[in-house]
PQR file with spaces between the fields and no chain letter, atoms N, CA, C, O and H, PARSE charges and radii, in Angstrom:
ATOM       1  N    UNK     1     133.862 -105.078 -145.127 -0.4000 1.5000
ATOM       2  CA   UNK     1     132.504 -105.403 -145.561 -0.0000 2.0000
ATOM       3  C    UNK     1     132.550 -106.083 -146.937  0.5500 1.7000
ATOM       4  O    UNK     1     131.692 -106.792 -147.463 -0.5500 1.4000
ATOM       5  N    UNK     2     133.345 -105.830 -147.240 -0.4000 1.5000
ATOM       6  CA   UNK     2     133.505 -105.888 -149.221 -0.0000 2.0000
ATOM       7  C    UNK     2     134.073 -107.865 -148.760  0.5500 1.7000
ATOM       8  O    UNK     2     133.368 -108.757 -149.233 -0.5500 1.4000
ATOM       9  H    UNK     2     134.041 -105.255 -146.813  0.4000 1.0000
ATOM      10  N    UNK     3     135.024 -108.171 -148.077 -0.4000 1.5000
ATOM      11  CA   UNK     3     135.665 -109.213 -147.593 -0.0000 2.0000
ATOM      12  C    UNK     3     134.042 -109.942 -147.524  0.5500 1.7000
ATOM      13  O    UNK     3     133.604 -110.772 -148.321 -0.5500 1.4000
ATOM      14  H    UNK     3     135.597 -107.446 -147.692  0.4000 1.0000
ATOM      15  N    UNK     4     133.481 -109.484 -146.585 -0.4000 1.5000
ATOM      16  CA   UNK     4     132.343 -110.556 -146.063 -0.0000 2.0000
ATOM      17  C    UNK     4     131.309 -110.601 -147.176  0.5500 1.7000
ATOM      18  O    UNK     4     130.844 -111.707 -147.452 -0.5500 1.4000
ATOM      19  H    UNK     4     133.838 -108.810 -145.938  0.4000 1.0000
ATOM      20  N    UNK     5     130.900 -109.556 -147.836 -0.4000 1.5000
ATOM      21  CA   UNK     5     130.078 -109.673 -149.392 -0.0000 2.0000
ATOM      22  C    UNK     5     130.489 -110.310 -150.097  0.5500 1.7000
ATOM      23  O    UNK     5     130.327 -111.530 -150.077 -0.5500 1.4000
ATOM      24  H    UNK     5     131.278 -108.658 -147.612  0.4000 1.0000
ATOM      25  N    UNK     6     131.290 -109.558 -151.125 -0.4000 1.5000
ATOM      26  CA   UNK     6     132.063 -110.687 -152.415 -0.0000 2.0000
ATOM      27  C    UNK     6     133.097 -111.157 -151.897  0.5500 1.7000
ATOM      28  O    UNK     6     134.064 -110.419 -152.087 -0.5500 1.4000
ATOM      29  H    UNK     6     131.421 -108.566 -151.142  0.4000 1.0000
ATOM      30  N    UNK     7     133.409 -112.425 -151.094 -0.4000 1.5000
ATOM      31  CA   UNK     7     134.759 -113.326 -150.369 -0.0000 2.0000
ATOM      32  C    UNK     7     135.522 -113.310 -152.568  0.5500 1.7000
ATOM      33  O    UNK     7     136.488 -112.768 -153.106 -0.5500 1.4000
ATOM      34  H    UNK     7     132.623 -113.023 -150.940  0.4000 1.0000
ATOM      35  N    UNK     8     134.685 -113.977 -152.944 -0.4000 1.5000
ATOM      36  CA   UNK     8     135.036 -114.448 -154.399 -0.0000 2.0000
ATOM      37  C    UNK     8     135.656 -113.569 -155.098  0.5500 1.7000
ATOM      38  O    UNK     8     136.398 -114.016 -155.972 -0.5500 1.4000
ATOM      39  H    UNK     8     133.901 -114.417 -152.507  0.4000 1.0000
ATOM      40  N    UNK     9     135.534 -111.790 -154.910 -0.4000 1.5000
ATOM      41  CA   UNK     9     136.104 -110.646 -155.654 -0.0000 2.0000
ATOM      42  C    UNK     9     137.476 -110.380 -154.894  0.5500 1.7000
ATOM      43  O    UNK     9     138.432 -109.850 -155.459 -0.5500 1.4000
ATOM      44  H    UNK     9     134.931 -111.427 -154.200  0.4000 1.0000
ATOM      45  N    UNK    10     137.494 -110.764 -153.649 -0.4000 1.5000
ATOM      46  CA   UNK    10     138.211 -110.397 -153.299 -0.0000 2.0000
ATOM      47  C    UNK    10     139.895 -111.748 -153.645  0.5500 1.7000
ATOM      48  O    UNK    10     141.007 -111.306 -153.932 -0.5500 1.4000
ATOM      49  H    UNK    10     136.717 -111.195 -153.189  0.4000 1.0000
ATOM      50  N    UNK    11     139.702 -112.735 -153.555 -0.4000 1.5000
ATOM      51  CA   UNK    11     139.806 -113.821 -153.955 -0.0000 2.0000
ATOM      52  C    UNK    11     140.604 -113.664 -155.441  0.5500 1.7000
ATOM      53  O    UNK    11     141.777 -113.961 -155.664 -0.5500 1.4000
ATOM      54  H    UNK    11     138.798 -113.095 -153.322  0.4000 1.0000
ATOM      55  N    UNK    12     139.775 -113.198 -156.232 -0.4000 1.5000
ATOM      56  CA   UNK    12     140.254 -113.288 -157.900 -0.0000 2.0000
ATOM      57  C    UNK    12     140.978 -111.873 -157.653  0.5500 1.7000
ATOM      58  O    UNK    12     142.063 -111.828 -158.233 -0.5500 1.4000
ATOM      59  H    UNK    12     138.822 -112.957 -156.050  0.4000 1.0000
ATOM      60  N    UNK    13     140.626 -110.606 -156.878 -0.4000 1.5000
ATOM      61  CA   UNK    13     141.631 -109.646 -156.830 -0.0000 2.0000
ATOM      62  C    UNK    13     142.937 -109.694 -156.500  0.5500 1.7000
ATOM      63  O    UNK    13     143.757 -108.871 -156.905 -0.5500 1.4000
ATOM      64  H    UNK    13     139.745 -110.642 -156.407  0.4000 1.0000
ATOM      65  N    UNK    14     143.293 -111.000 -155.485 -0.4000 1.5000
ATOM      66  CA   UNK    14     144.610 -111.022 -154.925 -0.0000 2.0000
ATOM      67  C    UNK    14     145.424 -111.876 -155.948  0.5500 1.7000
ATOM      68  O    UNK    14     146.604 -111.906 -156.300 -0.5500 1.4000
ATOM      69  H    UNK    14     142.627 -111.669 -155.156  0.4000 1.0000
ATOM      70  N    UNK    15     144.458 -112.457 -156.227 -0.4000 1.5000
ATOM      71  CA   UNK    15     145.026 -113.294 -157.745 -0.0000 2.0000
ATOM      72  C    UNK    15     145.595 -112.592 -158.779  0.5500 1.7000
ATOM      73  O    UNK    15     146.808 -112.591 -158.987 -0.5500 1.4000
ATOM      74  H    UNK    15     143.500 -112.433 -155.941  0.4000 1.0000
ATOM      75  N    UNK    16     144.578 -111.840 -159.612 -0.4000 1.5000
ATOM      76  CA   UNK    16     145.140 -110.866 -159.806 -0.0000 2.0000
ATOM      77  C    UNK    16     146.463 -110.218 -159.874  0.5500 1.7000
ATOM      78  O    UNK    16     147.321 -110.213 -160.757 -0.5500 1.4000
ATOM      79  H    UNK    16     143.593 -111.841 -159.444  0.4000 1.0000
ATOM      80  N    UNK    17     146.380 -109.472 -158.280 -0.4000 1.5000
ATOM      81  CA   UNK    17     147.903 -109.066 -158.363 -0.0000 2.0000
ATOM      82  C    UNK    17     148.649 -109.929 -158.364  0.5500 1.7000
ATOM      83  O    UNK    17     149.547 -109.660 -159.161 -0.5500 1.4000
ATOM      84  H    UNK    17     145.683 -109.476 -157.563  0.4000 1.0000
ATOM      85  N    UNK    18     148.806 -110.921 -157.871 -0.4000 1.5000
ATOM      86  CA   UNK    18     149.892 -112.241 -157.834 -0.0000 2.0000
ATOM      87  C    UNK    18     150.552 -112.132 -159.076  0.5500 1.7000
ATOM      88  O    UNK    18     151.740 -111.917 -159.315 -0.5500 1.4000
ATOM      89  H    UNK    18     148.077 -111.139 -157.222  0.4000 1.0000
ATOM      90  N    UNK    19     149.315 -112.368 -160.042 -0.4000 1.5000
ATOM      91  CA   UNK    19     149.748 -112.702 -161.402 -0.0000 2.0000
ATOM      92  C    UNK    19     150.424 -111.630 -162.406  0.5500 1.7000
ATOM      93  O    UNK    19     151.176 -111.819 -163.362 -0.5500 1.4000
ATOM      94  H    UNK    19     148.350 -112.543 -159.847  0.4000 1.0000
ATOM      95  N    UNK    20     149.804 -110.234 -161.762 -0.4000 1.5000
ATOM      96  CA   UNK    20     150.145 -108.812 -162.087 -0.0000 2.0000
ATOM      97  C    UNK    20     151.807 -108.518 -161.927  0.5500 1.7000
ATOM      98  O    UNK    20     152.614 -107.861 -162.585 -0.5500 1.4000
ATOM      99  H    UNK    20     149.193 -110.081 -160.985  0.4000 1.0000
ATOM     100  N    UNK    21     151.890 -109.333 -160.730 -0.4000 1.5000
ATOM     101  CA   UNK    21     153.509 -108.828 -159.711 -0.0000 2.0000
ATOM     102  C    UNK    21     154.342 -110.052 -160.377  0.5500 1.7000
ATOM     103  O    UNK    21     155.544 -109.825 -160.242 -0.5500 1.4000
ATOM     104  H    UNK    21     151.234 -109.866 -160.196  0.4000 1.0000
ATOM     105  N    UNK    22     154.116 -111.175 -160.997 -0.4000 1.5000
ATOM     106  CA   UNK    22     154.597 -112.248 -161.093 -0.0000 2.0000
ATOM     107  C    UNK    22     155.204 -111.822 -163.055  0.5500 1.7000
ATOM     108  O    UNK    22     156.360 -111.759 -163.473 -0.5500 1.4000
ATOM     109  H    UNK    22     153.140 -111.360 -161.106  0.4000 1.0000
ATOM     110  N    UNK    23     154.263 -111.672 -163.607 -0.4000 1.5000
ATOM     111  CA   UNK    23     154.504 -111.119 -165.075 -0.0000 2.0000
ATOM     112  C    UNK    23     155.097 -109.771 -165.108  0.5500 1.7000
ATOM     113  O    UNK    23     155.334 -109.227 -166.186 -0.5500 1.4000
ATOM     114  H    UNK    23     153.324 -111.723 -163.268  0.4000 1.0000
């Protein structure tokens, strides 16, 4: 549900970790 509401939160969250797991 959260996917189909904020697409955009979810979006900057995976980012996020990317950048979390990457540093």
């Amino acid at each position: 549900k959260l996917n189909e509401a904020k697409p955009s939160t979810i979006a900057t969250s995976m980012r996020d970790s990317l950048i979390d797991s990457l540093t």
